[in-house]
C-alpha positions in Angstrom: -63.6 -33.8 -77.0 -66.7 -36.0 -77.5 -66.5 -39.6 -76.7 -66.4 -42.4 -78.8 -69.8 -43.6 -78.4 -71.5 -39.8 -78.5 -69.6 -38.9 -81.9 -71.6 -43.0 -82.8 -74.9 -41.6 -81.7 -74.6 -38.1 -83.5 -73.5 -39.9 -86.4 -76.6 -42.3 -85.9 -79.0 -39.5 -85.8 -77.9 -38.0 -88.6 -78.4 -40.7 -90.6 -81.8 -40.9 -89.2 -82.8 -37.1 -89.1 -83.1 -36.8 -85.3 -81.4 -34.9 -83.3 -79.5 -35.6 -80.0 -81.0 -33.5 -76.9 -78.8 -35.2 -74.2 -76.6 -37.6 -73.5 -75.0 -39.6 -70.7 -73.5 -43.3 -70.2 -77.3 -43.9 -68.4 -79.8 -41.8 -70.7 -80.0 -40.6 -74.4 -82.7 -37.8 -75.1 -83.7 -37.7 -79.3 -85.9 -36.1 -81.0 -87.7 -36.6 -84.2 -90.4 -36.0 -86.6 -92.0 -39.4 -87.3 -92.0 -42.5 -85.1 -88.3 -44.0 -85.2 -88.2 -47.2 -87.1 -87.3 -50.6 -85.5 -83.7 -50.5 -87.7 -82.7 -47.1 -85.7 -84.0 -47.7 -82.1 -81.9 -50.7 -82.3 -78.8 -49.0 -83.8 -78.9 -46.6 -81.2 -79.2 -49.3 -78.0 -76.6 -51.2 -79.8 -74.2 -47.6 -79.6 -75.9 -45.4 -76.7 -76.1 -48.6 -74.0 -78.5 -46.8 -71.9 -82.4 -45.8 -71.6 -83.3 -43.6 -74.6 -85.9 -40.9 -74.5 -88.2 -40.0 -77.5 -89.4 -36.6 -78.5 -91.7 -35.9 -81.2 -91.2 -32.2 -83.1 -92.8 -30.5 -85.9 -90.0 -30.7 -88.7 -90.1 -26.6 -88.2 -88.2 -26.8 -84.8 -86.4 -29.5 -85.7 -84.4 -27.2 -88.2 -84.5 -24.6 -86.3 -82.4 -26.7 -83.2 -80.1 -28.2 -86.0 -79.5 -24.6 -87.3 -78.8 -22.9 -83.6 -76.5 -26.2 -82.7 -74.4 -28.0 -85.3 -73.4 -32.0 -84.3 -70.0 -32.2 -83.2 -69.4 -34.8 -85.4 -69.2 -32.7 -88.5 -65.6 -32.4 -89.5 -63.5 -29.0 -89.2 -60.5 -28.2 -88.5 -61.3 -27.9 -85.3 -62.6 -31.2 -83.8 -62.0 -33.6 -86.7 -60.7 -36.6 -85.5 -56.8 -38.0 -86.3 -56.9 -41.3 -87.8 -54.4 -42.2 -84.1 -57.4 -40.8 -82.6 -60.3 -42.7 -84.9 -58.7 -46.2 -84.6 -58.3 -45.6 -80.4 -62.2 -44.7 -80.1 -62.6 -47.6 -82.4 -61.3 -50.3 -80.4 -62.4 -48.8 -77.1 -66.0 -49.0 -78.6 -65.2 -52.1 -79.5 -63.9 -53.4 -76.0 -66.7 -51.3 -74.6 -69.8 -53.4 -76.7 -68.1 -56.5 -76.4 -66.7 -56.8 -79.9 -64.9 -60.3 -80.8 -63.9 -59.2 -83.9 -63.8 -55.8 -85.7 -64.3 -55.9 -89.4 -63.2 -52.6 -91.9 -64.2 -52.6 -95.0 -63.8 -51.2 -98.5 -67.1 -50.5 -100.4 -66.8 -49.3 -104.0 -68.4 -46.0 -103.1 -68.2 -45.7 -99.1 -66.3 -47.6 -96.0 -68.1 -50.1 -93.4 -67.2 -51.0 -90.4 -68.9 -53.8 -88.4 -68.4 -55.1 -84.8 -69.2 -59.3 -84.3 -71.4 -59.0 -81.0 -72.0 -62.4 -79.2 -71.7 -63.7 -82.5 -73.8 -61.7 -85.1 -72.0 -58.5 -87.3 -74.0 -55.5 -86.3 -72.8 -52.2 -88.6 -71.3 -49.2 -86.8 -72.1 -45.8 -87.7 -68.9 -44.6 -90.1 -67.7 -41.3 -89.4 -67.3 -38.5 -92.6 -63.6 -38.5 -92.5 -63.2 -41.8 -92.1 -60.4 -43.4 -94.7 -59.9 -47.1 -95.1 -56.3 -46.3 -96.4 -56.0 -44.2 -94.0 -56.8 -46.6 -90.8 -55.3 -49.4 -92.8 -52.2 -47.7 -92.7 -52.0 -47.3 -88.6 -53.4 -50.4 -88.0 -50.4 -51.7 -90.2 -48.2 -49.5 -87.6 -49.1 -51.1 -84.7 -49.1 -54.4 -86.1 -45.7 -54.5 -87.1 -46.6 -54.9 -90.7 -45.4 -53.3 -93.8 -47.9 -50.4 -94.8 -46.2 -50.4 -98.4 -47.5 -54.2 -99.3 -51.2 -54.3 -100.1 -51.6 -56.8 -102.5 -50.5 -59.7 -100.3 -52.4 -60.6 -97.0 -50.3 -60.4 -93.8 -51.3 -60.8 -89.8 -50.1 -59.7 -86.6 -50.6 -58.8 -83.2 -50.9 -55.4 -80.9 -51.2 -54.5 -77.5 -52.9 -50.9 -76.2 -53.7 -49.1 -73.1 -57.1 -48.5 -73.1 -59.3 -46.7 -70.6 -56.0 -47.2 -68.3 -56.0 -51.3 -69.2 -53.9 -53.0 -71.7 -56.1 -55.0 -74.6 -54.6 -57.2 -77.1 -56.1 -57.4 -80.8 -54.4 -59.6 -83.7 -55.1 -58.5 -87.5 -55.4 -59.7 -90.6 -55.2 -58.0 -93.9 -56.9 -59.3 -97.1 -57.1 -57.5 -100.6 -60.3 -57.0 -102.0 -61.8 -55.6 -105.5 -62.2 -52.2 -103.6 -59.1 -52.4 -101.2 -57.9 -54.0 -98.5 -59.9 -55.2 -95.5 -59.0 -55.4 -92.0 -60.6 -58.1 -89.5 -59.4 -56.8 -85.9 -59.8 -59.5 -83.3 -60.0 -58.8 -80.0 -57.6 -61.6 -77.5 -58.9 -62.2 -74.2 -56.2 -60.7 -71.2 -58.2 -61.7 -68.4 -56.6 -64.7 -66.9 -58.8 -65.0 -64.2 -61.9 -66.0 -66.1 -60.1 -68.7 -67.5 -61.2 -71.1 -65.0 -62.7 -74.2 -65.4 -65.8 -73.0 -63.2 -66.7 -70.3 -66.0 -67.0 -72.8 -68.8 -70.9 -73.2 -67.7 -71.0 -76.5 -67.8 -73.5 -78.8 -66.1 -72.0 -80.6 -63.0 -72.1 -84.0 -64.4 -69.8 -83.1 -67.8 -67.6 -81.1 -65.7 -66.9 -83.8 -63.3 -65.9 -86.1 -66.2 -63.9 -83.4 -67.6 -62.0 -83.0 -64.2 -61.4 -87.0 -64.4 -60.1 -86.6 -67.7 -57.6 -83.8 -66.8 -56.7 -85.7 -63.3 -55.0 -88.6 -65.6 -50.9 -88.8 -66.0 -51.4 -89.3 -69.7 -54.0 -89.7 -72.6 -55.2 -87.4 -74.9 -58.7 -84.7 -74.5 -60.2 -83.4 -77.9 -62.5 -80.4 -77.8 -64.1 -80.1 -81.2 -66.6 -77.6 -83.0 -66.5 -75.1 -85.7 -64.5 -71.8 -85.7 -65.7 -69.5 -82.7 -67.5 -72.2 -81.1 -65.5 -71.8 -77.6 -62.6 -74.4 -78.2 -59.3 -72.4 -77.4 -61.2 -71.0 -74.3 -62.1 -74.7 -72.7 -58.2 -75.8 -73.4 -57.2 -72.7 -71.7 -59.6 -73.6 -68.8 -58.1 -77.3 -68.6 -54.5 -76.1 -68.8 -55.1 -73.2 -66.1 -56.4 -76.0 -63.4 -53.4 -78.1 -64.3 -51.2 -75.2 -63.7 -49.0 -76.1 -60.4 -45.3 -75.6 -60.0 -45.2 -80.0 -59.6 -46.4 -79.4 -63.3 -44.6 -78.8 -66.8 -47.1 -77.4 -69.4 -46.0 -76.6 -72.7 -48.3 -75.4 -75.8 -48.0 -74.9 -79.0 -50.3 -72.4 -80.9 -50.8 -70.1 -83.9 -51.6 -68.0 -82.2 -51.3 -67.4 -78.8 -54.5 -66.0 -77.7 -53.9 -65.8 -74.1 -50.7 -65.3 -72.1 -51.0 -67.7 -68.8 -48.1 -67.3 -66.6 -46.5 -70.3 -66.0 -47.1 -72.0 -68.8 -44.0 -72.1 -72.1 -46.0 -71.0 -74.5 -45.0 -71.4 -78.1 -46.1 -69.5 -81.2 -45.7 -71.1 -84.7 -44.0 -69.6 -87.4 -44.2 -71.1 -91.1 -42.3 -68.9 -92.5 -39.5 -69.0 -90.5 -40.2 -73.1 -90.6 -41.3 -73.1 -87.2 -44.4 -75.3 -88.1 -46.4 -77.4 -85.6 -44.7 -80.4 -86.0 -41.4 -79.0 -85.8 -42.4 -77.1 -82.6 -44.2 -80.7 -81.1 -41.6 -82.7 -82.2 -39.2 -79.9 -79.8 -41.5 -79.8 -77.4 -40.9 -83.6 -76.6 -37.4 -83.2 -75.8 -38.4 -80.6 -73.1 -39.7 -83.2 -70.4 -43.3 -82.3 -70.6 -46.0 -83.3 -68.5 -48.8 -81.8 -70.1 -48.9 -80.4 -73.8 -51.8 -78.7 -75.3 -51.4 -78.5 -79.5 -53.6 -75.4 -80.6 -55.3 -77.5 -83.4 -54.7 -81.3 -85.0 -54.5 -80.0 -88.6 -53.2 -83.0 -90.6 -52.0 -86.5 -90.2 -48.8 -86.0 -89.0 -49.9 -83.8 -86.6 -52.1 -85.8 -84.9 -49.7 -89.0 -85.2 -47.2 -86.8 -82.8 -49.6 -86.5 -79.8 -51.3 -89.7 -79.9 -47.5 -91.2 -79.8 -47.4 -88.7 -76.8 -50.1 -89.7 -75.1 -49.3 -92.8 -75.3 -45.6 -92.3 -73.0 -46.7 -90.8 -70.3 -48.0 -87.2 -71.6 -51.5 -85.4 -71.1 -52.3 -83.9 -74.1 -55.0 -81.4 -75.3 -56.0 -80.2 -78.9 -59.2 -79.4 -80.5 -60.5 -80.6 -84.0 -62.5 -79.2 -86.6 -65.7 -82.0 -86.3 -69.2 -81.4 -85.5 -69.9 -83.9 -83.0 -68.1 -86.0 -80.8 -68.6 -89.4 -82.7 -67.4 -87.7 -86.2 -64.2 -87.0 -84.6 -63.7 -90.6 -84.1 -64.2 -91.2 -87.8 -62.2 -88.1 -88.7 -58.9 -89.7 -86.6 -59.3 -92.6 -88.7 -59.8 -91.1 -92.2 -56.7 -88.5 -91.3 -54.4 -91.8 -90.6 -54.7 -93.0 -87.1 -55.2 -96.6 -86.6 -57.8 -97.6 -84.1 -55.5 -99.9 -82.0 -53.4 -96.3 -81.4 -56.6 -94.0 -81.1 -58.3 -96.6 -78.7 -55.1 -96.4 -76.2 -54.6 -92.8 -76.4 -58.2 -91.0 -76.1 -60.0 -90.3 -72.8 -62.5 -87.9 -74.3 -64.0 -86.2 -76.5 -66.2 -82.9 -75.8 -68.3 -81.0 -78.6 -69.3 -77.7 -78.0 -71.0 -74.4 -79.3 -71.8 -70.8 -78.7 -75.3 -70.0 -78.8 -76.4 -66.1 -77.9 -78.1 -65.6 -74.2 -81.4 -64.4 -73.6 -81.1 -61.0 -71.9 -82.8 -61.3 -68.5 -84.4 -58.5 -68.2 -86.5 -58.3 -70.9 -87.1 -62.2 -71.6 -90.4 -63.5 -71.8 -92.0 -67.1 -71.6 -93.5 -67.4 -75.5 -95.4 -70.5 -76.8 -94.6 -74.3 -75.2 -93.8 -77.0 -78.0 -94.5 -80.1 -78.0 -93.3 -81.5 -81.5 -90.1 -83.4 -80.1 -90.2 -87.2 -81.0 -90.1 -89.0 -77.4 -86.5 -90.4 -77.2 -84.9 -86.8 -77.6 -87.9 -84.6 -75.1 -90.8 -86.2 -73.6 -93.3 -83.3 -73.3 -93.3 -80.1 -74.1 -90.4 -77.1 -73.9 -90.9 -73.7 -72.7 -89.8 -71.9 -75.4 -88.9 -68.0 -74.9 -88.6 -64.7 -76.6 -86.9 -61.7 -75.7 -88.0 -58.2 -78.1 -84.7 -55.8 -76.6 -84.3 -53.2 -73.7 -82.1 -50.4 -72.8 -79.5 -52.6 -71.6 -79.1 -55.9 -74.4 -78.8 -55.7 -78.2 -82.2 -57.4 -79.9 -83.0 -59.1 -77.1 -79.5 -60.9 -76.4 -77.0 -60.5 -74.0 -73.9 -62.5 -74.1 -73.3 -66.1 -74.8 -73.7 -69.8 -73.4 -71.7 -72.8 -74.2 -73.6 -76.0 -74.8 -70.8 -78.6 -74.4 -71.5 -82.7 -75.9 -69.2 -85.1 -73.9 -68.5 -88.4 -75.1 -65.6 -90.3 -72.0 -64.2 -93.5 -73.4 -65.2 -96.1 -71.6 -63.5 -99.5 -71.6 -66.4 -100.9 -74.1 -65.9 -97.8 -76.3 -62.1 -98.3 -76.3 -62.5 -101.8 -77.4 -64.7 -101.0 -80.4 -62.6 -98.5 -81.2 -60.0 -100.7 -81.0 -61.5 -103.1 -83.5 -62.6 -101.0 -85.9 -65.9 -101.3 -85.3 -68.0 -99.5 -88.1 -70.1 -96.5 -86.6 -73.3 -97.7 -86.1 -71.8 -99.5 -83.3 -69.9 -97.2 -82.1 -72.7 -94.7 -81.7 -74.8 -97.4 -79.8 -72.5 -97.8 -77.3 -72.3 -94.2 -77.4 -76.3 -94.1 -76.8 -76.0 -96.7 -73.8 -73.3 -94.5 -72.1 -76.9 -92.0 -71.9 -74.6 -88.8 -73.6 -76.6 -85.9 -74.3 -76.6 -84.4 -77.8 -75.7 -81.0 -78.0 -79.6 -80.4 -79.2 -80.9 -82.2 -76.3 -78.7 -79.9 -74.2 -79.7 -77.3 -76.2 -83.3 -77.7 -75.2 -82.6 -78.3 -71.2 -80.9 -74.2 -72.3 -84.1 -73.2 -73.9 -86.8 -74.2 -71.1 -84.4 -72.9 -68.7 -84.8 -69.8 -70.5 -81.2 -69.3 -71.2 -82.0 -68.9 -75.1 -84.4 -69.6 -77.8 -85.0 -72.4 -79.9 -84.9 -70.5 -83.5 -81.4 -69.6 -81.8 -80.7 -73.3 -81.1 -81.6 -74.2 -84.5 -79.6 -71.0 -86.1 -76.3 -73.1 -84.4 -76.4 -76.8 -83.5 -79.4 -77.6 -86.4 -82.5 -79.6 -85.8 -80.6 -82.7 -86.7 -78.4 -83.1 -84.1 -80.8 -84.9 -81.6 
């Protein structure tokens, strides 16, 4: 039976009207009539991964080769594909490009299906038998979830072998005008990367991030949109505090990745197991360290700063932009500044911003339009136009991390509620990067480009 990423290809070329010659995990042989456009070569790196060959042929013997051999990924009895079978090639692909998220979709006349690659939705070629109802159903199955009920959302988790390792994806359901959609997310298994080394950051911020974490109480805050890296850096701090001298307890809707040794907790609101409920439990279980998967409301983040206060380390993340506005956020949510100026040690911004691939990067144009206070000079910017072995030029991510410690001049502004303009000059005399100005050090590195930088942190942010 053909793989998972040929029956993509054939699928691909058919849409196109080229044909597939060859094919192997290192080189794809095509050939067509007229020069390929820019939409398909890209396409087909995204699915093949490998080197690809061009032919041109008269449209005569073009025919002719697509009369003498039929793709495989027509559907007959034969070799049409089981849905069991569909959804497993899916999610391999998936795991196999890198996925985050998977996203299947009803149209009103067709289905799509889109993987989120280092950030970005790139469409997938949809096979002819392809059924949202149909994968909707054994996605259900797996899930746990009641394949009658479609008109109310529902979410839960699965675990598969594939390719001979287990992978973990949590769904969610929604109804739509044409049907219900499915957004697949793929949870990370790999324990060992969760280390504090991989989190990329620059030796200075991850020395003060060790400080912070070496402390027998107080509280860290890692803030930043959705998908900007936040569960990832808690799980790095926890796994350095893991020690059998240490009792770490979490709480977490959900729980993204199992770490040995550590009591992890799930929430359940429908069963009343909210996070204060769980925190509040959690407290009685003579914790050392407890990490709260997000500070969602007032009470929430009344809990642990009480905790950090006797004698706990705790860790959350918050949705702010930068590390200042989480101070005013706090405060607007309820905190008073006497309590948030005891409990907080620091405060770490961060976001995701696609890699340059380096094999096909390129120095472009130096700029030199940067007011003097946030880059003297000029900044190699780069560009990258795509290879046989990145998508559009990108491959992977980088975190850009903003760190804000609070210092004993900090704390006693913070303390008196001092308005923000004085906050954020202290801030400026502690000499903290902005996550632009980090940005920018990424950029003349050559680690990304600047119409990237923009795309995620703004041009503001400096």
């Amino acid at each position: 039976m053909a793989s998972s990423s040929q029956r993509a290809v054939e699928a691909l070329c058919q849409r196109y009207q080229a044909v597939v010659l060859s094919f192997t995990p290192q080189r794809l042989r095509i050939a067509v009539a007229a020069p390929p456009s820019a939409d398909m070569m890209a396409a087909l790196r995204f699915t093949a991964q490998g080197a690809i060959e061009v032919e041109y042929w008269p449209p005569a013997r073009l025919e002719q080769f697509r009369q003498e051999r039929p793709a495989s990924v027509e559907p007959t009895a034969e070799n049409s594909e089981t849905t069991i079978q569909r959804i497993d090639s899916l999610l391999t692909l998936a795991v196999q490009q890198r996925a985050s998220d998977i996203h299947i979709e009803p149209q009103a006349d067709k289905l799509r299906i889109r993987f989120r690659v280092d950030g970005v939705l790139q469409a997938v070629p949809v096979s002819p038998g392809d059924s949202g109802a149909a994968l909707l159903a054994r996605l259900k199955i797996l899930a746990s979830l009641d394949i009658a009920e479609r008109r109310m959302p529902q979410d839960g988790q699965f675990t598969l072998d594939l390719s001979g390792k287990p992978a973990s994806f949590r769904l969610s359901t929604l109804p739509t005008r044409c049907g219900e959609k499915a957004v697949i997310r793929l949870l990370q298994n790999d324990t060992q990367s969760v280390a504090l080394e991989n989190l990329g950051m620059p030796p200075a911020s991850l020395r003060l991030f060790r400080e912070a974490l070496a402390r027998p109480q107080g509280m860290i805050l890692v803030t930043g949109p959705t998908g900007s890296g936040k569960t990832f850096t808690l799980y790095s701090g926890l796994s350095s505090l893991n020690t059998p001298g240490h009792n770490l307890c979490s709480v977490e809707d959900p729980v993204e990745i199992p770490l040995p040794g550590v009591n992890q907790t799930q929430v359940h609101p429908k069963a009343g197991l909210d996070f204060n409920r769980v925190l509040r439990a959690l407290l009685r279980q003579d914790p050392d360290v407890i990490m709260i998967g997000e500070i969602r409301d007032g009470e929430t983040a009344e809990i642990a700063v009480k905790a950090a206060q006797t004698g706990h380390l705790v860790l959350s993340t918050l949705h702010t932009n930068s590390t200042m506005e989480t101070l005013t956020r706090l405060r607007q949510i309820g905190i008073p500044g006497y309590l948030l100026a005891s409990a907080l040690r620091l405060v770490i911004a961060q976001r995701l911003v696609r890699r340059l691939c380096p094999h096909c990067r390129e120095p472009a144009e130096a700029l030199a339009h940067f007011p003097p206070d946030i880059w003297p000079g000029t900044v190699q910017n780069w560009r990258a136009p795509g290879c046989d072995r990145c998508y559009s030029g990108f491959y992977g991510r980088l975190a850009l991390f903003e760190l804000l410690p609070i210092t004993a001049k900090l704390q006693n502004a913070i303390a008196a509620d001092s308005p923000q303009e004085t906050l954020l000059e202290i801030a400026r005399q502690q000499n903290i990067n902005s996550l632009f100005i980090e940005g920018l050090h990424s950029v003349n590195r050559g680690e990304t480009t600047l119409a990237e930088l923009n795309r995620i942190v703004g041009t503001d942010d400096g």
